[in-house]
C-alpha positions as CSV (number, residue, x, y, z in Angstrom):
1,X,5.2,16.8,-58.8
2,X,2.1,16.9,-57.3
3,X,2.8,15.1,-54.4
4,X,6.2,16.7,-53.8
5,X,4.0,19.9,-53.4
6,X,1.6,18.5,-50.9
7,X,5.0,17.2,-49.2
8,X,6.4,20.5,-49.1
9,X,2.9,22.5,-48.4
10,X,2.6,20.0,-45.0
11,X,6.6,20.9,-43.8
12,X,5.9,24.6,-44.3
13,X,2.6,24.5,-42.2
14,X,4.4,22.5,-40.0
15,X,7.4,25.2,-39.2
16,X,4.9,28.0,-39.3
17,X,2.8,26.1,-36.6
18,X,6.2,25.6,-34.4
19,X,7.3,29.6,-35.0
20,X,4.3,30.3,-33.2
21,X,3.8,27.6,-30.5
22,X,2.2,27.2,-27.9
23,X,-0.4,29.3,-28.6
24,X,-2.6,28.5,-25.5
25,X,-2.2,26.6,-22.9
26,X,-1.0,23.1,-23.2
27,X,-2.5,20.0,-21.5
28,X,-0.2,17.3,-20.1
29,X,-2.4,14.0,-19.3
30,X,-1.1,12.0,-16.6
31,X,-2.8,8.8,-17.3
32,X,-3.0,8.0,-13.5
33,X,-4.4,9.5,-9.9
34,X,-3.4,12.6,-8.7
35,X,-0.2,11.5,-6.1
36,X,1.5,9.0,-7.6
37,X,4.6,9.0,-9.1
38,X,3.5,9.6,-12.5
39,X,1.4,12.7,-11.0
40,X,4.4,14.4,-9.3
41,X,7.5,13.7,-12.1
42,X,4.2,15.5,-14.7
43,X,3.9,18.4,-12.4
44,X,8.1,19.3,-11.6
45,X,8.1,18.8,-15.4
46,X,5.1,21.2,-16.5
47,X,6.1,23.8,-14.3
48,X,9.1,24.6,-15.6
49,X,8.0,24.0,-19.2
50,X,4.9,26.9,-18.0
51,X,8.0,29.2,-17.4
52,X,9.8,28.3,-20.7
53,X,7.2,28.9,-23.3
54,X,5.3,31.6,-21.0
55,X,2.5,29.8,-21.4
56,X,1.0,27.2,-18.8
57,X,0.9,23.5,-18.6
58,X,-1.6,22.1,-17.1
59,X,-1.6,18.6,-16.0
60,X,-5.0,17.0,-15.9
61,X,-5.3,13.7,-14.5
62,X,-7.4,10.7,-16.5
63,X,-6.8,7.7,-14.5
64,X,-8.6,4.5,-15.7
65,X,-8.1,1.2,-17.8
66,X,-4.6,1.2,-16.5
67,X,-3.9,4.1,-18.3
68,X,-5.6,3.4,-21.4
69,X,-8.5,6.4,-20.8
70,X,-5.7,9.0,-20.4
71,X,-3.5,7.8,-23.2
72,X,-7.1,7.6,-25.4
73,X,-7.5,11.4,-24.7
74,X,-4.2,12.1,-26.3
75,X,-4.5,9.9,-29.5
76,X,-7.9,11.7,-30.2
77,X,-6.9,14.9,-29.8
78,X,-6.0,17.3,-32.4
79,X,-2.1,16.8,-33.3
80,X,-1.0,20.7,-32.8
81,X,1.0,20.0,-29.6
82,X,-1.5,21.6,-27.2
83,X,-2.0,18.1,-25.9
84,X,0.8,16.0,-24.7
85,X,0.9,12.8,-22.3
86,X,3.1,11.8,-19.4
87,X,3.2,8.2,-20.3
88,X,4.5,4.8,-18.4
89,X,6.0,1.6,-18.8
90,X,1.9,0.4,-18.9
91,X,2.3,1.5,-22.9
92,X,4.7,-1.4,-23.4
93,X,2.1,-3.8,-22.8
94,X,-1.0,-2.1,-24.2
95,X,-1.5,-4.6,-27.0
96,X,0.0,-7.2,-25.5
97,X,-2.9,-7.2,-22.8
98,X,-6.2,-5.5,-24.7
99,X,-5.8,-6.6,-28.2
100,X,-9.0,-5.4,-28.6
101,X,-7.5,-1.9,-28.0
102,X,-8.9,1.0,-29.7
103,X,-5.4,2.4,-30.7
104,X,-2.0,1.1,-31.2
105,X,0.4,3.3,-28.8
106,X,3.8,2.2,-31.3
107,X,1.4,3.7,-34.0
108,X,-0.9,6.1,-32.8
109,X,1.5,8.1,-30.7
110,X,4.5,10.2,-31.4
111,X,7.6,10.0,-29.5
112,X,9.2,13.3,-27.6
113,X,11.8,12.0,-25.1
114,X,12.6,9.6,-22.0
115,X,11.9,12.3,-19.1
116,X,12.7,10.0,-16.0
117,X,14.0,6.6,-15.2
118,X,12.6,4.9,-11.6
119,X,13.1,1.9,-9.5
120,X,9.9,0.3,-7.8
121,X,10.7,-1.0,-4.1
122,X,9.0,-4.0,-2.6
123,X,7.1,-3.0,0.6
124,X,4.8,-4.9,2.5
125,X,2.8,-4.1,5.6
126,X,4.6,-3.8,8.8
127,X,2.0,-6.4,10.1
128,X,3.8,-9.3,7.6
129,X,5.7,-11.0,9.7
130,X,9.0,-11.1,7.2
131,X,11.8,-8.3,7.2
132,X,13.8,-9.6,3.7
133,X,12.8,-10.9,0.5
134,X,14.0,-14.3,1.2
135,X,11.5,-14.9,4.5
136,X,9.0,-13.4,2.1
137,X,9.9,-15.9,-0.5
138,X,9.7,-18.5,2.7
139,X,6.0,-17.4,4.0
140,X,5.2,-17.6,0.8
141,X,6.1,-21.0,-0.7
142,X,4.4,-21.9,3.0
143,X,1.2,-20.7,2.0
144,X,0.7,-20.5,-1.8
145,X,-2.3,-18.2,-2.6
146,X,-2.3,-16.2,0.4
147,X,-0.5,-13.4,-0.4
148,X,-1.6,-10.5,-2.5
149,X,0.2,-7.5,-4.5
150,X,-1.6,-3.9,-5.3
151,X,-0.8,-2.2,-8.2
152,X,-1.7,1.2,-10.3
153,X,-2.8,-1.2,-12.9
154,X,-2.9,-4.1,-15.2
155,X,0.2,-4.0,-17.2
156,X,1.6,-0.8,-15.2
157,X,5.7,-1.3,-14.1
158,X,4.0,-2.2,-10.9
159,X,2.2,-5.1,-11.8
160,X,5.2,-6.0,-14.5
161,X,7.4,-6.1,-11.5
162,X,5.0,-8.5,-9.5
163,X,5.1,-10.7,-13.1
164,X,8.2,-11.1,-12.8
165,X,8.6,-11.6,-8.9
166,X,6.5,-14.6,-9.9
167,X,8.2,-16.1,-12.8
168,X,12.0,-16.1,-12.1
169,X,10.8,-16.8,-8.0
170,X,8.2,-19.3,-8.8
171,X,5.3,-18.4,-6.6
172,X,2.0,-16.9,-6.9
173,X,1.3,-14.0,-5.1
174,X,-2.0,-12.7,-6.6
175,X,-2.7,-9.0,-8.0
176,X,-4.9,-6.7,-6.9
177,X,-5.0,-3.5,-9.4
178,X,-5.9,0.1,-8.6
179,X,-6.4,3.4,-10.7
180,X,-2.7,4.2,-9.5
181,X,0.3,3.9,-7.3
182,X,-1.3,6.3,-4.4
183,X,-4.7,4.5,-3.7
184,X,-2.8,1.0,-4.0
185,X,-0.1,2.4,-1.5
186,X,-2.9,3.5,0.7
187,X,-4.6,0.0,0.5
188,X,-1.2,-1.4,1.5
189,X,-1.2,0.9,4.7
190,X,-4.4,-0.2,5.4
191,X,-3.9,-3.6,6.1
192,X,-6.3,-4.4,3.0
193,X,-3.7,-5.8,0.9
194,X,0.0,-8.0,2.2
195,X,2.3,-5.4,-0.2
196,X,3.3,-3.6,-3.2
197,X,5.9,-3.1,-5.6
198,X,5.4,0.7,-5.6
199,X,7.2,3.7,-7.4
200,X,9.5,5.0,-5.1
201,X,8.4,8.5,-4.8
202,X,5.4,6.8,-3.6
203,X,6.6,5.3,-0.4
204,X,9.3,7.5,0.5
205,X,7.8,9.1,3.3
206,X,5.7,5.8,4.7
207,X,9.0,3.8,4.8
208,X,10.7,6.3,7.2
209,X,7.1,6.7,9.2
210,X,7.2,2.8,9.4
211,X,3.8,2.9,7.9
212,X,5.6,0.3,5.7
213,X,8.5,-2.1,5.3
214,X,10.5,-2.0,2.5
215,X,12.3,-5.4,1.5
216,X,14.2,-4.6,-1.7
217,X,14.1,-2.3,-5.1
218,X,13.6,-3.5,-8.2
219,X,16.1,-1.8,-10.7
220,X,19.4,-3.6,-11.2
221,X,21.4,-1.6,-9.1
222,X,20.3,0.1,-5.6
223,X,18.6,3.8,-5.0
224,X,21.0,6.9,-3.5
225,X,17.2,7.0,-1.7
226,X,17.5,4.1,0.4
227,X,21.0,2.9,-0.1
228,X,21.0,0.3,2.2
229,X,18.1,-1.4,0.6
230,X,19.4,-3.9,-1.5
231,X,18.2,-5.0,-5.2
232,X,15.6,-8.4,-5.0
233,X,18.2,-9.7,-7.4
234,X,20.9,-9.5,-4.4
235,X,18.1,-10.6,-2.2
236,X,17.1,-14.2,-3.3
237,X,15.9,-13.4,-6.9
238,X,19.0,-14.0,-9.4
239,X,18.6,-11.8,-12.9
240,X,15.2,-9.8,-11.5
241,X,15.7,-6.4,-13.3
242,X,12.7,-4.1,-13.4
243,X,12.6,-0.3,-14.0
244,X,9.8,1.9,-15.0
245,X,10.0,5.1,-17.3
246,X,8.1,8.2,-17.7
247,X,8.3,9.9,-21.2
248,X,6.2,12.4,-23.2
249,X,4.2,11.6,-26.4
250,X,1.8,13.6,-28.8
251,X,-0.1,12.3,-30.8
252,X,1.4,10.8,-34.3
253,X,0.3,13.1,-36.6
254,X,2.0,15.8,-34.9
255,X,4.5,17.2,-37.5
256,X,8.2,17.0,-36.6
257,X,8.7,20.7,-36.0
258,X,6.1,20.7,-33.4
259,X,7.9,17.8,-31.9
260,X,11.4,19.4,-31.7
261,X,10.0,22.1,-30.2
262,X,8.1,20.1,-27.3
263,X,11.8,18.3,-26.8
264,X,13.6,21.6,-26.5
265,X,11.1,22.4,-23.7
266,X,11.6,19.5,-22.4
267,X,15.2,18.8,-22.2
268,X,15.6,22.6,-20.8
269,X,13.1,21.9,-17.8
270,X,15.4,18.3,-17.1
271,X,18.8,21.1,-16.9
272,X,17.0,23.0,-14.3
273,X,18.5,22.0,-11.1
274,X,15.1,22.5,-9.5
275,X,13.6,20.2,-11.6
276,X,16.5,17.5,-11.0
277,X,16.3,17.8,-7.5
278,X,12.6,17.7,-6.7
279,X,13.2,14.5,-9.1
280,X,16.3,13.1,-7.1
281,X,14.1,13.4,-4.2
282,X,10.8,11.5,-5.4
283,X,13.3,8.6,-6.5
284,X,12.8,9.3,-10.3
285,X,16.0,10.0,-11.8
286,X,16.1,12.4,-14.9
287,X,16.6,10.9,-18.3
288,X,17.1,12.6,-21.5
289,X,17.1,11.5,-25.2
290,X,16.1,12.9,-28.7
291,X,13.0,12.0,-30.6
292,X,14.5,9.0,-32.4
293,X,16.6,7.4,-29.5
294,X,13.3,7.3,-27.4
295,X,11.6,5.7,-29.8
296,X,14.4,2.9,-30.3
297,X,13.8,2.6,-27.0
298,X,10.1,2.2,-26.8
299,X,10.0,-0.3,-29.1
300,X,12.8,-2.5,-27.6
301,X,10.5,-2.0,-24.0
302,X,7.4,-3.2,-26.4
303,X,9.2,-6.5,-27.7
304,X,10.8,-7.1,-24.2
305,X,7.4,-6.7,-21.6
306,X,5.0,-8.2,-24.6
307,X,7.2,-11.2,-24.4
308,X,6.9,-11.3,-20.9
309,X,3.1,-10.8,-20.5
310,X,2.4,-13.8,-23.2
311,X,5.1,-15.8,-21.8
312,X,3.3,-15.8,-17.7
313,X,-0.6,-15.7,-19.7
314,X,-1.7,-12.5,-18.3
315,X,-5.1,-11.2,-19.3
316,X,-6.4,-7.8,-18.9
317,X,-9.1,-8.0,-15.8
């Protein structure tokens, strides 16, 4: 009896807490530099949650660890939905790569919704001599070691797309990893490192400068962004399927009114056809999903990139 009072005390205090919420501003933590692709899908998305509840998101950048000082913030902080985080792909290999890892994010995190879905493309310096993926695959198998890749991060969709560039390509291009995809990108531009395998909304801009040369995109099927770009697993690289993800997350204890209520916000936001198009245009394309189909989702991402990180040996650096 007791404990189905406690039960039913916690549900009410969790309904009362949504009636009202937000009620202050709430803090989305993008886990990565300001710029990057993980920076501009956070800032479409707060702004339009800002106009729904009438009360403003702020996005707050906390790059670091690959990810891991930002996604920190958000386990520690109080679970009243005033804190939220924009988080990657990189949380699918968390444990996988730190297992001395302060927090677990399948169990220290609450799931809210996919937000956006987003190919990576392969670019290299214009300076490579190699216009396709197959005379990259050539220069490289000519000089093993030579060739490096930036990325925002150990275990970020970046690097996870380099991983597996390596494994079903069997070369070794080395890694290079960055606070994020915009100081790797401009590292690439710089001549300091041979390429990238950057978020689109990233290199968008650089491509059609010619700042860079882009060889292929990583998802399974090609971008309405570059359309004549074909996939790396068209290009030389049979069965290489990479996409990265952005989705919200609060931290676990968060009760499940509080939840709902962060997913309304953000499922209106994704219908607002300002929000889908300043999406369409950065590459990312908007996702969608309930609560509960997200976080099928997350753990079939955790089983499939763990297995993949233990399978090539990867350490955190």
């Amino acid at each position: 009896m007791r404990y189905g009072l406690v039960l039913y005390a916690t549900l009410l205090h969790g309904y009362v807490a949504a009636q009202n919420y937000p009620e202050k501003s709430v803090t989305l933590i993008a886990p990565f530099s300001a710029g990057g692709s993980v920076d501009l899908v956070a800032r479409a998305v707060a702004q339009q949650m800002s106009e729904w509840w009438k009360h403003p998101v702020i996005v707050s950048n906390r790059p670091g660890a690959s990810g891991n000082l930002g996604v920190e913030v958000v386990v520690r902080a109080p679970p009243d939905g005033h804190t939220l985080l924009m988080g990657t792909t990189a949380l699918s290999t968390s444990k996988a790569l730190y297992p001395k890892l302060t927090f677990d994010p399948a169990s220290d995190l609450a799931p809210v919704g996919l937000v956006v879905t987003m190919t990576n493309v392969l670019v290299v310096h214009p300076s490579l001599p190699v216009n396709s993926v197959k005379a990259l695959l050539v220069l490289t198998k000519a000089q093993p070691g030579t060739l490096s890749s930036a990325s925002a991060g150990v275990g970020s969709s970046n690097h996870l797309s380099l991983v597996l560039f390596n494994m079903l390509s069997k070369v070794n291009i080395g890694h290079v990893p960055y606070k994020g995809a915009a100081p790797a990108v401009t590292d690439v531009m710089g001549g300091h490192v041979a390429m990238t395998f950057a978020p689109i909304a990233a290199i968008v801009p650089h491509v059609k400068s010619s700042r860079l040369r882009a060889l292929g995109v990583t998802a399974g099927v090609r971008s309405s962004l570059f359309p004549a770009l074909p996939t790396i697993a068209e290009s030389g690289v049979p069965g290489y399927s990479a996409a990265g993800w952005n989705a919200l997350f609060a931290p676990r204890a968060t009760p499940r009114a509080l939840i709902l209520r962060v997913h309304t916000a953000m499922t209106e936001s994704l219908a607002a056809a300002r929000v889908r198009e300043a999406l369409a245009n950065s590459g990312a394309d908007a996702a969608g999903s309930t609560p509960d189909e997200f976080a099928a989702f997350f753990t079939s991402e955790i089983a499939k990139w763990g297995s993949v990180v233990r399978a090539a040996g990867i350490a955190a650096e």
